[in-house]
mmCIF file of the protein (N, C-alpha, C, O) and its ligand, coordinates in Angstrom:
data_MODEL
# 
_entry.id   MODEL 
# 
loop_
_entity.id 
_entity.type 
_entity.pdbx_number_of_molecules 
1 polymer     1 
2 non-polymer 1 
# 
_entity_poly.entity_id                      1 
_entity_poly.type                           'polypeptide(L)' 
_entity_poly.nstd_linkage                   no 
_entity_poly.nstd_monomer                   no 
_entity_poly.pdbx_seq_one_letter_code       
;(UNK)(UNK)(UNK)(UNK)(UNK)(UNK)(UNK)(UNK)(UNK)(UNK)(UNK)(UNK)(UNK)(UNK)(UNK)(UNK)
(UNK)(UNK)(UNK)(UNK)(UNK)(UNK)(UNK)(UNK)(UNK)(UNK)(UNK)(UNK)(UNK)(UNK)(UNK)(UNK)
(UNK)(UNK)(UNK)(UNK)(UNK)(UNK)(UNK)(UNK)(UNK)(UNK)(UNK)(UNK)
;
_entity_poly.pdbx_seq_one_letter_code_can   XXXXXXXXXXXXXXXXXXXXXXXXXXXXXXXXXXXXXXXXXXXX 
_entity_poly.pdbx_strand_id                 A 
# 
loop_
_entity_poly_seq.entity_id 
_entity_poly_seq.num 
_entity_poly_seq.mon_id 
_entity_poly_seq.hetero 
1 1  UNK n 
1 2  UNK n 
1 3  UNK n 
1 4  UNK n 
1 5  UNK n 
1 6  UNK n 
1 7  UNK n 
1 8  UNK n 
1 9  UNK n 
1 10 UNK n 
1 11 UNK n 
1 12 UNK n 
1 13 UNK n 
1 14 UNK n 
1 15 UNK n 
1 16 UNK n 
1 17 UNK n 
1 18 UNK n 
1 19 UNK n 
1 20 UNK n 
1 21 UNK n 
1 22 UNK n 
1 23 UNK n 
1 24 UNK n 
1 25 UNK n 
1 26 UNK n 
1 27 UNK n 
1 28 UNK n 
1 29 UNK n 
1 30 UNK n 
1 31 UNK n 
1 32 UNK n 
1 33 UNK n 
1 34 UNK n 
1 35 UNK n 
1 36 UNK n 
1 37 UNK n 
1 38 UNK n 
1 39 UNK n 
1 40 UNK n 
1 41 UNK n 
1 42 UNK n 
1 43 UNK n 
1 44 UNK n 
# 
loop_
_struct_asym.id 
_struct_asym.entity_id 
A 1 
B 2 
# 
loop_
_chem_comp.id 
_chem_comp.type 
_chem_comp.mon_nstd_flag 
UNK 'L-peptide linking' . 
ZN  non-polymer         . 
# 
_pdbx_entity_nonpoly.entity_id   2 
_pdbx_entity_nonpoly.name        ? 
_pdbx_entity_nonpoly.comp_id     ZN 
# 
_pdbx_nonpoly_scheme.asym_id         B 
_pdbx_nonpoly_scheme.entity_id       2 
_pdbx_nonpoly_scheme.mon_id          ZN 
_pdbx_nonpoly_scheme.ndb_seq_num     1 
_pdbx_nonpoly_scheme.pdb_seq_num     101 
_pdbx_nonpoly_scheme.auth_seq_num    101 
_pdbx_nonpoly_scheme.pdb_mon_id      ZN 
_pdbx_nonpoly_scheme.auth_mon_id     ZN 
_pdbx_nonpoly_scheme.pdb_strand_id   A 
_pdbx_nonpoly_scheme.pdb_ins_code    . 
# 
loop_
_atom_site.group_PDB 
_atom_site.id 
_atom_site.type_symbol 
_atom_site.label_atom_id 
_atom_site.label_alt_id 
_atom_site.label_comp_id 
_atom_site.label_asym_id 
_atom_site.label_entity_id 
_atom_site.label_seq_id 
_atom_site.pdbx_PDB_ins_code 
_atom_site.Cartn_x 
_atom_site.Cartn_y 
_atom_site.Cartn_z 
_atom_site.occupancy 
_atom_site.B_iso_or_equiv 
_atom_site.pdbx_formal_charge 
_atom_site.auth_seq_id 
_atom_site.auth_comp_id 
_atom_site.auth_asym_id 
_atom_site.auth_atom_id 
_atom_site.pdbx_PDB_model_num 
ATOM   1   N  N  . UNK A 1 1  ? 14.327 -42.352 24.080 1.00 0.00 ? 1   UNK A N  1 
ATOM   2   C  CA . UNK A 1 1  ? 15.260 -42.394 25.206 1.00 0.00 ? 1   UNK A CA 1 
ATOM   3   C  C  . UNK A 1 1  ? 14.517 -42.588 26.515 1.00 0.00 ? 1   UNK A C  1 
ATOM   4   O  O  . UNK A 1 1  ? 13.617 -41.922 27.025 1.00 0.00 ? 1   UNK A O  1 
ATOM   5   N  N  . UNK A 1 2  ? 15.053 -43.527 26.860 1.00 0.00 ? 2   UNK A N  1 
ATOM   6   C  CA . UNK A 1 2  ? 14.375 -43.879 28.919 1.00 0.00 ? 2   UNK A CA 1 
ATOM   7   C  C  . UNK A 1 2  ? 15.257 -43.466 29.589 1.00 0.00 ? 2   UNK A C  1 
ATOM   8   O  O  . UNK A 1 2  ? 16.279 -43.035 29.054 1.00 0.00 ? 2   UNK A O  1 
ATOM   9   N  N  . UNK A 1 3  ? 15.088 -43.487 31.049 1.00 0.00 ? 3   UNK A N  1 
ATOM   10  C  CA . UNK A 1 3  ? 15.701 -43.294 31.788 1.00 0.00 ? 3   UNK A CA 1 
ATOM   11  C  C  . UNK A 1 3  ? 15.232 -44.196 33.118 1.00 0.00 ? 3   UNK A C  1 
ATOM   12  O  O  . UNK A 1 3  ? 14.032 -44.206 33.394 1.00 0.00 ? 3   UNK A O  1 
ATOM   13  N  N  . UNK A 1 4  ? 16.123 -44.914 33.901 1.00 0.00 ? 4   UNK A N  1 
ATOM   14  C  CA . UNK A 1 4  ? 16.395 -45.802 34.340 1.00 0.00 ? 4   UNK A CA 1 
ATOM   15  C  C  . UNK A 1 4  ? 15.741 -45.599 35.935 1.00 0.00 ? 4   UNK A C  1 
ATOM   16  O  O  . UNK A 1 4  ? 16.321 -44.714 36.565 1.00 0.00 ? 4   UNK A O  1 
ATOM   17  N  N  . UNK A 1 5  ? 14.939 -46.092 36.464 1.00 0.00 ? 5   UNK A N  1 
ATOM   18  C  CA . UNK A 1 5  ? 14.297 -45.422 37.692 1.00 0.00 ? 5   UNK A CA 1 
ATOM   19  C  C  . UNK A 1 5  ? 15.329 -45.413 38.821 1.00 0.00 ? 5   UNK A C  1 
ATOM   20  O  O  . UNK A 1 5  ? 15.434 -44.349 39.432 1.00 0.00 ? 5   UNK A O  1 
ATOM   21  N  N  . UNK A 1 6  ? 16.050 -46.360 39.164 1.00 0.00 ? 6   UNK A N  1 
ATOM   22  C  CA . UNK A 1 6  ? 16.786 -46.404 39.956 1.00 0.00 ? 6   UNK A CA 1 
ATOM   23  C  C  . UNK A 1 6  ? 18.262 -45.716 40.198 1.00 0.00 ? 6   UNK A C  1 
ATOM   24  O  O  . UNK A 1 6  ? 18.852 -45.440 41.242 1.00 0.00 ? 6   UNK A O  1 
ATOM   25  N  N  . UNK A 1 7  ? 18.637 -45.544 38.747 1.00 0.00 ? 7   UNK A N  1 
ATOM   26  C  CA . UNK A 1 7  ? 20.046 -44.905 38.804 1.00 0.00 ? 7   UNK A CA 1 
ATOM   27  C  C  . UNK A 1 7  ? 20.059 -43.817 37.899 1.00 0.00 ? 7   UNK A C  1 
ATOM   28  O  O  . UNK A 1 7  ? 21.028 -43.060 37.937 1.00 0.00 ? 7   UNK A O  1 
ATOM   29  N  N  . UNK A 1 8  ? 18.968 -43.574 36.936 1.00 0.00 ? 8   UNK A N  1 
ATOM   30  C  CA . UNK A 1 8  ? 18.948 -42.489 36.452 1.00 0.00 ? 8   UNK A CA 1 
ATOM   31  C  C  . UNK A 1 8  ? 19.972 -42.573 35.141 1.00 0.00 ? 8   UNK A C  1 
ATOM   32  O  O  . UNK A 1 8  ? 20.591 -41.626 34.656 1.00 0.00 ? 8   UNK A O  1 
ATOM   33  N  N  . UNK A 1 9  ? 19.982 -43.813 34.743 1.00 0.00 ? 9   UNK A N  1 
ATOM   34  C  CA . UNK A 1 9  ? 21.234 -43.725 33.569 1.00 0.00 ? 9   UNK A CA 1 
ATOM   35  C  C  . UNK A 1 9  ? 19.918 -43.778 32.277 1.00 0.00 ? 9   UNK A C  1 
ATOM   36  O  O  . UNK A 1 9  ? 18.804 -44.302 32.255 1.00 0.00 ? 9   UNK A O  1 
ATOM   37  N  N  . UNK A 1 10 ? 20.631 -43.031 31.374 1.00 0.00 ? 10  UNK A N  1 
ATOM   38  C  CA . UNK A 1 10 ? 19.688 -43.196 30.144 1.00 0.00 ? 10  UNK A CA 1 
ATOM   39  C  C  . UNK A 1 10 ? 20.428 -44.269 29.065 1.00 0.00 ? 10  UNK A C  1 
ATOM   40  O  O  . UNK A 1 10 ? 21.504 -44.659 28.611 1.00 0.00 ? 10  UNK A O  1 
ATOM   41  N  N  . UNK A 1 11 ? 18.752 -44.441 29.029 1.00 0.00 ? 11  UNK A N  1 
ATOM   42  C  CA . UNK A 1 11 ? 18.962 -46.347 28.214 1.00 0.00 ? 11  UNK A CA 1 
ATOM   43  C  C  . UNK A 1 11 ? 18.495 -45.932 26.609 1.00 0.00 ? 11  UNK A C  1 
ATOM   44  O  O  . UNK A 1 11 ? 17.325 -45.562 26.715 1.00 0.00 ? 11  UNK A O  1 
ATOM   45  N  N  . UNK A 1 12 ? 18.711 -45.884 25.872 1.00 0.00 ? 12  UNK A N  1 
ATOM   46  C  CA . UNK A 1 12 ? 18.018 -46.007 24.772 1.00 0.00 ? 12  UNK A CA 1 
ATOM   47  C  C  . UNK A 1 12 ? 17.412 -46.915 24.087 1.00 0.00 ? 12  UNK A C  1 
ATOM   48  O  O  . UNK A 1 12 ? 18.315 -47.561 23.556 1.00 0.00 ? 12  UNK A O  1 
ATOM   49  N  N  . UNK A 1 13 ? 16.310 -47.392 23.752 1.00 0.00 ? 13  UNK A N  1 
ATOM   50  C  CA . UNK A 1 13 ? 15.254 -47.901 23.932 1.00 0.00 ? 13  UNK A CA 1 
ATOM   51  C  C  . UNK A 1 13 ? 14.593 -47.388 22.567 1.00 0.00 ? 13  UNK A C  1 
ATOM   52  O  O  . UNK A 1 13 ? 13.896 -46.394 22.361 1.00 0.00 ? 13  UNK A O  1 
ATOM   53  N  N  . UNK A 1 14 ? 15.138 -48.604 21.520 1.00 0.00 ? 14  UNK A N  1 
ATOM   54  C  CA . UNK A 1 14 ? 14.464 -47.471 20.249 1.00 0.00 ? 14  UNK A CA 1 
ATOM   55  C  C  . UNK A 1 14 ? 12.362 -48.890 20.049 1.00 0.00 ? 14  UNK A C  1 
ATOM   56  O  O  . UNK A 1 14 ? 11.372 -48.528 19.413 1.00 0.00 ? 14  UNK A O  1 
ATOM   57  N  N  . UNK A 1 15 ? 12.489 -50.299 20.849 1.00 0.00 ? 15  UNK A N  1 
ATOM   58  C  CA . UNK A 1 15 ? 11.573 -50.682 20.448 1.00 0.00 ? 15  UNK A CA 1 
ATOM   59  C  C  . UNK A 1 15 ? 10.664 -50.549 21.915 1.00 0.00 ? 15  UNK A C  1 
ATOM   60  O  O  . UNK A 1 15 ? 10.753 -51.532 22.651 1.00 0.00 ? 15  UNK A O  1 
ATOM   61  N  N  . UNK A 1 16 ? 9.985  -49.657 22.289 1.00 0.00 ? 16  UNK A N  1 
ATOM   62  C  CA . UNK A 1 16 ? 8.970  -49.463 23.677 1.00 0.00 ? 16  UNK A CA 1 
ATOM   63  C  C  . UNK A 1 16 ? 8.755  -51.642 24.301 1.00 0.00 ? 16  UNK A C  1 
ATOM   64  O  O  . UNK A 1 16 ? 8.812  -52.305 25.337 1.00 0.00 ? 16  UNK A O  1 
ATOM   65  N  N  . UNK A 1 17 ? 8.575  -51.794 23.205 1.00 0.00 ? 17  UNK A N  1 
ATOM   66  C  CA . UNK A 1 17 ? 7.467  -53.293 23.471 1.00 0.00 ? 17  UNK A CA 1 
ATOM   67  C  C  . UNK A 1 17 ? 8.623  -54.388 23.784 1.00 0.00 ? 17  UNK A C  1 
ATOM   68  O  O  . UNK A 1 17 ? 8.370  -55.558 24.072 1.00 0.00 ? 17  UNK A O  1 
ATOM   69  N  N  . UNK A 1 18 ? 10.086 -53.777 23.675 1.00 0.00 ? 18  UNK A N  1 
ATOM   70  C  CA . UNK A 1 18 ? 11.235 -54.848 24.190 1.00 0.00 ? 18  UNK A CA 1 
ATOM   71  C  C  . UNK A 1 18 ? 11.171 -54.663 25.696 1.00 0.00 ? 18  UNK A C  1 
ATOM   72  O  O  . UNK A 1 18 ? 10.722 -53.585 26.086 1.00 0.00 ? 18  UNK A O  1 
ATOM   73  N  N  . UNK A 1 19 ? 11.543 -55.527 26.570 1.00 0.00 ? 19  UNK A N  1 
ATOM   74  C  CA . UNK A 1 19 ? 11.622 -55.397 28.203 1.00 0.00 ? 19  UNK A CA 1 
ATOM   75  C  C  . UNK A 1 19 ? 13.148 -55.386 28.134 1.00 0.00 ? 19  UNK A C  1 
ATOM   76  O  O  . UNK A 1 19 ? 13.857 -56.339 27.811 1.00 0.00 ? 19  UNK A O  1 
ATOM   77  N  N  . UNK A 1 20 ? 13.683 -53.744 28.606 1.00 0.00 ? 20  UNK A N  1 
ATOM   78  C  CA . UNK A 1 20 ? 14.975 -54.275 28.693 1.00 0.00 ? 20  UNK A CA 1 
ATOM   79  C  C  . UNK A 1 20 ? 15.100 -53.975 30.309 1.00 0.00 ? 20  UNK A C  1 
ATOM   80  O  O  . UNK A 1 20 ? 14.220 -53.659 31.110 1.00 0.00 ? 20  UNK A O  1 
ATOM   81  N  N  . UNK A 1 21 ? 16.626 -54.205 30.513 1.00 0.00 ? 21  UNK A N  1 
ATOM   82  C  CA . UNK A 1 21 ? 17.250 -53.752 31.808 1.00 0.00 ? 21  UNK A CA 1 
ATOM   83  C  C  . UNK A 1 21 ? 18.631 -53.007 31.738 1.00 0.00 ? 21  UNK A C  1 
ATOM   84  O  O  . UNK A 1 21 ? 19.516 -53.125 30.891 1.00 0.00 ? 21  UNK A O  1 
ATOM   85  N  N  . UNK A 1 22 ? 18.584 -52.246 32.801 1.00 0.00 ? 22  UNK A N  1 
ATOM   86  C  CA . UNK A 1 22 ? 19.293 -51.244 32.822 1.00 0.00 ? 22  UNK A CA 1 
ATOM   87  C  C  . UNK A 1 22 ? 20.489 -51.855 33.116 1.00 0.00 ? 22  UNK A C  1 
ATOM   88  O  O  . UNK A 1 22 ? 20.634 -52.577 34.103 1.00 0.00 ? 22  UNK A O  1 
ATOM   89  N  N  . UNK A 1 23 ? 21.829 -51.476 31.884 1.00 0.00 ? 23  UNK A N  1 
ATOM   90  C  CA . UNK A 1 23 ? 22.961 -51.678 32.033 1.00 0.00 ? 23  UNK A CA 1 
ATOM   91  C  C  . UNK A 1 23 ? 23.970 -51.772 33.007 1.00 0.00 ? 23  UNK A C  1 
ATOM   92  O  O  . UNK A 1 23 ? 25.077 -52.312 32.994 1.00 0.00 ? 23  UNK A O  1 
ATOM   93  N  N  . UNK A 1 24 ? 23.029 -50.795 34.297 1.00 0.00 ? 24  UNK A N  1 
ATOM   94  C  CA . UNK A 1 24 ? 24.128 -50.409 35.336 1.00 0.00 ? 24  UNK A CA 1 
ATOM   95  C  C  . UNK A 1 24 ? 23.795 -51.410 36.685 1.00 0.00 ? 24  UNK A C  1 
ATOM   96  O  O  . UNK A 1 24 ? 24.420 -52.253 37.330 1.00 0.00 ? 24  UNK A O  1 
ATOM   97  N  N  . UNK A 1 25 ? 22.546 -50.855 36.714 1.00 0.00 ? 25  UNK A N  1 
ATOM   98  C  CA . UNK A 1 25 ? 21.825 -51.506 38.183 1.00 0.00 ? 25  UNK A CA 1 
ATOM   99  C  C  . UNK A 1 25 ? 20.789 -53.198 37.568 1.00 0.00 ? 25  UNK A C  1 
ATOM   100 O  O  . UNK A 1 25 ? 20.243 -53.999 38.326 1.00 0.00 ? 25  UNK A O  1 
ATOM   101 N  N  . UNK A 1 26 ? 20.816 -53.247 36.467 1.00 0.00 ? 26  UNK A N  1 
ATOM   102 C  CA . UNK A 1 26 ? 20.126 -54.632 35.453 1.00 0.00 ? 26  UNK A CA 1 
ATOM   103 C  C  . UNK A 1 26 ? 18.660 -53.522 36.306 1.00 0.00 ? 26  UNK A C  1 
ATOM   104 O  O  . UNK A 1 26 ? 18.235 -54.371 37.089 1.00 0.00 ? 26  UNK A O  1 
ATOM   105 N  N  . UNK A 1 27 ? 17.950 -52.509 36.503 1.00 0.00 ? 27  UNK A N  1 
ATOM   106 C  CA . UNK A 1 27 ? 16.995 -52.634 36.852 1.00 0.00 ? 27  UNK A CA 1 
ATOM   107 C  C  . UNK A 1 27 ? 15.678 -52.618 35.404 1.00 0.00 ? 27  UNK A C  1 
ATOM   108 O  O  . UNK A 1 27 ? 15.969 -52.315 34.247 1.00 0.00 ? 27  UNK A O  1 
ATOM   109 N  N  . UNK A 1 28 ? 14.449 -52.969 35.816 1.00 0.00 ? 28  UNK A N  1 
ATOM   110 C  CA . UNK A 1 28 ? 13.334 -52.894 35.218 1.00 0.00 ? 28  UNK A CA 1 
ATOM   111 C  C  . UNK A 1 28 ? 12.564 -51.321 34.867 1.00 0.00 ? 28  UNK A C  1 
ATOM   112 O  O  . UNK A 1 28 ? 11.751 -50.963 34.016 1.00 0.00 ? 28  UNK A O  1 
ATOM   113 N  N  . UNK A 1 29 ? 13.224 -50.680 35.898 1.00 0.00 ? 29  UNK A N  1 
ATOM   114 C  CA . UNK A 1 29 ? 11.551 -49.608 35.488 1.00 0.00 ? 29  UNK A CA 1 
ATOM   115 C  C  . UNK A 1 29 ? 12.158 -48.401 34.727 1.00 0.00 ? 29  UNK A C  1 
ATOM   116 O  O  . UNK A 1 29 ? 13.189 -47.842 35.101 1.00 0.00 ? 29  UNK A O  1 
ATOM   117 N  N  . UNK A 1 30 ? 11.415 -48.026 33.587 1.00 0.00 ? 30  UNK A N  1 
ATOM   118 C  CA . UNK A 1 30 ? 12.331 -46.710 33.383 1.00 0.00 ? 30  UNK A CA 1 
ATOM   119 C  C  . UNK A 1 30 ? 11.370 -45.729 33.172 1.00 0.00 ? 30  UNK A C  1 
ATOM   120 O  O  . UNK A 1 30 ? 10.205 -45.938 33.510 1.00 0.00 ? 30  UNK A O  1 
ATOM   121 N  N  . UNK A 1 31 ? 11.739 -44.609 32.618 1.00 0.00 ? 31  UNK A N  1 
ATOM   122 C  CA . UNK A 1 31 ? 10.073 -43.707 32.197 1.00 0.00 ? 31  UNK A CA 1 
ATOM   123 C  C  . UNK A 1 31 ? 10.862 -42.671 31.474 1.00 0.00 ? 31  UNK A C  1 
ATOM   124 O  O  . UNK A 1 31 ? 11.990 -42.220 31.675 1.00 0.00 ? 31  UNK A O  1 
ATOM   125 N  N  . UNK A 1 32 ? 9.792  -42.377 30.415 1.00 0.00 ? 32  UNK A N  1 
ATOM   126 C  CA . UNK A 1 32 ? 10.382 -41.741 29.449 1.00 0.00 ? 32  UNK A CA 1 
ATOM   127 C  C  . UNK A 1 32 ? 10.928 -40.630 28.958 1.00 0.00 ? 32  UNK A C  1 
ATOM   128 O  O  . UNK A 1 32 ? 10.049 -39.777 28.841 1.00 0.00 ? 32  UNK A O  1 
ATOM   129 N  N  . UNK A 1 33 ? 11.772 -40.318 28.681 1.00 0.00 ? 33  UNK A N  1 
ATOM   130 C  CA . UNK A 1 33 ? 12.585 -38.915 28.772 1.00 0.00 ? 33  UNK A CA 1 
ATOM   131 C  C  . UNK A 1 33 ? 12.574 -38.069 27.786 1.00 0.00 ? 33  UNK A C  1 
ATOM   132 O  O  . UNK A 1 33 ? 13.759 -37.909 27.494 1.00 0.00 ? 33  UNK A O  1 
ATOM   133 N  N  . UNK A 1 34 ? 11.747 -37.260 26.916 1.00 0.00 ? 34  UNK A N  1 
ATOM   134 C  CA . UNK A 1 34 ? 11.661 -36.739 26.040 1.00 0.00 ? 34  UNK A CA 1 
ATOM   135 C  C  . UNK A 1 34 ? 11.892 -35.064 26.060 1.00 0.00 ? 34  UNK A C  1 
ATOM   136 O  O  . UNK A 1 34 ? 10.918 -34.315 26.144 1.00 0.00 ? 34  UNK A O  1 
ATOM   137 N  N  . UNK A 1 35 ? 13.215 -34.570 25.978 1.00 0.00 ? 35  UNK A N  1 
ATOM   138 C  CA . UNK A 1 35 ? 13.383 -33.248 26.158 1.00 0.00 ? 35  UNK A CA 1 
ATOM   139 C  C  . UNK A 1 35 ? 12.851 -32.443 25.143 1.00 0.00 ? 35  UNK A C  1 
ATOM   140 O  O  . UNK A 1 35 ? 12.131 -31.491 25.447 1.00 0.00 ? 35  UNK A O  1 
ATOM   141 N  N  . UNK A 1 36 ? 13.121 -32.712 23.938 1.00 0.00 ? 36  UNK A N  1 
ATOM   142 C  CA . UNK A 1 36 ? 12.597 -32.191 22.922 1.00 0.00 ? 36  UNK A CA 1 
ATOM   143 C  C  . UNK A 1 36 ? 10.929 -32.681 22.127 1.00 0.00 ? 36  UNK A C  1 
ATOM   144 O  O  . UNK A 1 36 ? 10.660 -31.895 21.219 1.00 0.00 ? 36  UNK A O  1 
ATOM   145 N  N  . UNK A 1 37 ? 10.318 -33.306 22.237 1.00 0.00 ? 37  UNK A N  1 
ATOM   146 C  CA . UNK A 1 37 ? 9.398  -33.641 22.147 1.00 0.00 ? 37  UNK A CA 1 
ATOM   147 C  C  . UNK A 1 37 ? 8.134  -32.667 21.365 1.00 0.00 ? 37  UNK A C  1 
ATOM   148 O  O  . UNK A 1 37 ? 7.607  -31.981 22.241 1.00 0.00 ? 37  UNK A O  1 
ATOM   149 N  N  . UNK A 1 38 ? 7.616  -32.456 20.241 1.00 0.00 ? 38  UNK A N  1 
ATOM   150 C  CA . UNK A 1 38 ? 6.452  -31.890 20.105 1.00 0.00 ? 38  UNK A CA 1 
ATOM   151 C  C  . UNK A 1 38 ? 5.289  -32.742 20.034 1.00 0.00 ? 38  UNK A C  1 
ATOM   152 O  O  . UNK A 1 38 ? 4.991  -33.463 19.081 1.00 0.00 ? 38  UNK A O  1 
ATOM   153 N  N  . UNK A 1 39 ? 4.612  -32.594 21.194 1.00 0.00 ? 39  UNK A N  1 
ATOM   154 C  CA . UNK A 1 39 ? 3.439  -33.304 20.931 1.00 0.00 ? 39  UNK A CA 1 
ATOM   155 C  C  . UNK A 1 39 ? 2.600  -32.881 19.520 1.00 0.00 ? 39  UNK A C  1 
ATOM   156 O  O  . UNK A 1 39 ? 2.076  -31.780 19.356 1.00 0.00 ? 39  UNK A O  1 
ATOM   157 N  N  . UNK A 1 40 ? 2.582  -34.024 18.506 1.00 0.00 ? 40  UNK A N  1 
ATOM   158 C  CA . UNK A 1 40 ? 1.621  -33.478 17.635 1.00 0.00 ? 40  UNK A CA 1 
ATOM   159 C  C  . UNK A 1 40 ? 0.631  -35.157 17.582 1.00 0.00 ? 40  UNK A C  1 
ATOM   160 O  O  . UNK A 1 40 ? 0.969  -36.339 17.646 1.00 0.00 ? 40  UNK A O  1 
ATOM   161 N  N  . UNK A 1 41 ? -0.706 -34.425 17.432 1.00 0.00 ? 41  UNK A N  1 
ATOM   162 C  CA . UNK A 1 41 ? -1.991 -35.659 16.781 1.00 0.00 ? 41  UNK A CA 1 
ATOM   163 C  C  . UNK A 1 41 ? -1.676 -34.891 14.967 1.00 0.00 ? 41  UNK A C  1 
ATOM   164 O  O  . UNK A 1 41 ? -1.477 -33.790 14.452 1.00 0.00 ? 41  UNK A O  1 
ATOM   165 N  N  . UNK A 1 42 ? -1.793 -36.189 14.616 1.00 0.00 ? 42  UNK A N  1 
ATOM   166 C  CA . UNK A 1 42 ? -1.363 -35.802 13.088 1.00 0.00 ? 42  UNK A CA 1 
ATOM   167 C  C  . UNK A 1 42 ? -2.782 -37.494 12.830 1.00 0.00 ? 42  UNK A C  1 
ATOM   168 O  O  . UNK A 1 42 ? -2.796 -38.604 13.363 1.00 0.00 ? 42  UNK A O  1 
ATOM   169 N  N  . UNK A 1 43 ? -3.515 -36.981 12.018 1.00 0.00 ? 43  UNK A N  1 
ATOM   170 C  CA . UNK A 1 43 ? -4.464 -37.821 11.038 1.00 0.00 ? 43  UNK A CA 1 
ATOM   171 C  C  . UNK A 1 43 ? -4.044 -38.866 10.490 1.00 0.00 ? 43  UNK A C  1 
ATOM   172 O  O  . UNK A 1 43 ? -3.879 -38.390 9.367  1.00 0.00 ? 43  UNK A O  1 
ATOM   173 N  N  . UNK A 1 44 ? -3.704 -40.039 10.380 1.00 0.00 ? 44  UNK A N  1 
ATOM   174 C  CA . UNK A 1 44 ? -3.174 -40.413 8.960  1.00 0.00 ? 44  UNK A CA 1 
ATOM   175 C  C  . UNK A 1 44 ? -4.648 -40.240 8.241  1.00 0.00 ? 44  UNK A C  1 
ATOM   176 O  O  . UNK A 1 44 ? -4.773 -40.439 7.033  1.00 0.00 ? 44  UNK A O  1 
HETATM 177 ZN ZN . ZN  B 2 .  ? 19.765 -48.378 36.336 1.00 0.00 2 101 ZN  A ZN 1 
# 
């Protein structure tokens, strides 16, 4: 999940490496919104 720099709408964004734009404002920048998140380093 992103979130949209300019308007704050959350975009979902399941491929990072797609360029999208934000539905509301078409903007570019978003940054990433991870509420739940556990950072883990896991080995393969
Ligand atoms: Zn926006």
């Amino acid at each position: 999940m992103y979130i949209c720099f300019k308007c704050r709408t959350e975009v979902p964004i399941e491929n990072p490496n797609v360029i999208l734009s934000c539905p509301k404002c078409s903007g570019r920048v978003f940054f990433k919104s991870r509420p739940k998140v556990v950072i883990t380093h896991k080995a393969r």
